[in-house]
N, C-alpha and C positions, 0 to 999 in steps of 0.2 A: 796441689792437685795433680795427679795421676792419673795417664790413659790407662783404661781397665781393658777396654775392647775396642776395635777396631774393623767394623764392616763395609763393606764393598758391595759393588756392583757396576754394570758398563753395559753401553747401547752400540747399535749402529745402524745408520741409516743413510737411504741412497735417495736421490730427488726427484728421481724418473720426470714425467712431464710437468709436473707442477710442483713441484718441490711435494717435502712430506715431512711431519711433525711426529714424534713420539712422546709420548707422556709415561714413569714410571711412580707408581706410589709406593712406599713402603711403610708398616707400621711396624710397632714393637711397646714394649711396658715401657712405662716411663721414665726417663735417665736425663739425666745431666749431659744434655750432648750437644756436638758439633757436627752440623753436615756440610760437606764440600763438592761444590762441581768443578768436573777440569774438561777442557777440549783434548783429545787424545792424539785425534787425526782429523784433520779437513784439508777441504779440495780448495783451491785459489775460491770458489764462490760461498754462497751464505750459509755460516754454518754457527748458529744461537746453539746455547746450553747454561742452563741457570734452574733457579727455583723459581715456579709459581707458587708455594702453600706450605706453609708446617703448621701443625698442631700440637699441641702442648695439654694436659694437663696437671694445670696448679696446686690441684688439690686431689690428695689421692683418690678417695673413691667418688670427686664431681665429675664434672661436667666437661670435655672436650671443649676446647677452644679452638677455631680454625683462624688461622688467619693467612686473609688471601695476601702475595708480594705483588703489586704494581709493577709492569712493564717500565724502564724506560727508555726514553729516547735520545741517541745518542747521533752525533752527525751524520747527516744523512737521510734520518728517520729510521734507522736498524732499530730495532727493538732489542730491547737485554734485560733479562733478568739476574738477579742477583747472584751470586756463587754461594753464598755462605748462606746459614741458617743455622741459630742458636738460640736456645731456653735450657734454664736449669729441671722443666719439666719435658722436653720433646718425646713426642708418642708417635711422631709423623710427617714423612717430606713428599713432596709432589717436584719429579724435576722434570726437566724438557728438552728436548732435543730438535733444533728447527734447521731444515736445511735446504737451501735453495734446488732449484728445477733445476732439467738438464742433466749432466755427468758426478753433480756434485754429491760429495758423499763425507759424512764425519765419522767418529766415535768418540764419545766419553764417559769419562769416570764420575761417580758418586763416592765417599768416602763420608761414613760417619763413625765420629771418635766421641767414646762413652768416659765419663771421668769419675771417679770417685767423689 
């Protein structure tokens, strides 16, 4: 198996009085793919980046599948969601960006790799 294609994209976000959250969707035909989130930059305070959602579908001309990813909890009570997200039918990723109030401020990366 061989990356065929390789797409991007990247946020950033700053937490002014109550922090602030970004959500990016993106869709595309269906492929055999891998999506990736990275933390690029963040401030000493709270800076979340993962997947809440990919959809997939199985069968060429059916039906959408959504499936939502579960928050979890990690010491602390921080919430995290997942980095990775993979199906041999992916048509769709929902990632998120959460970053604490005050001065705080992050950026990251999405990267999804298409395979033969």
């Amino acid at each position: 198996m061989s990356v065929q294609n390789i797409s991007w994209a990247w946020d950033w976000v700053f937490g002014g009085d109550d922090g602030y959250t970004a959500s990016n969707q993106y869709n595309f035909a269906p492929t055999n793919a891998l999506a990736q989130t990275s933390l690029s930059v963040g401030s000493p305070g709270l800076g979340i980046i993962g997947f809440s959602q990919y959809v997939s579908r199985p069968q060429a001309n059916g039906p959408d599948q959504i499936n939502n990813l579960d928050p979890v909890l990690v010491d602390g009570g921080i919430i995290c969601y997942p980095p990775l997200a993979y199906d041999p039918a992916l048509v769709g990723v929902t990632w998120l960006l959460m970053c604490g109030g005050g001065l705080d401020q992050m950026a990251g990366t999405m990267l999804i790799f298409s395979f033969d």
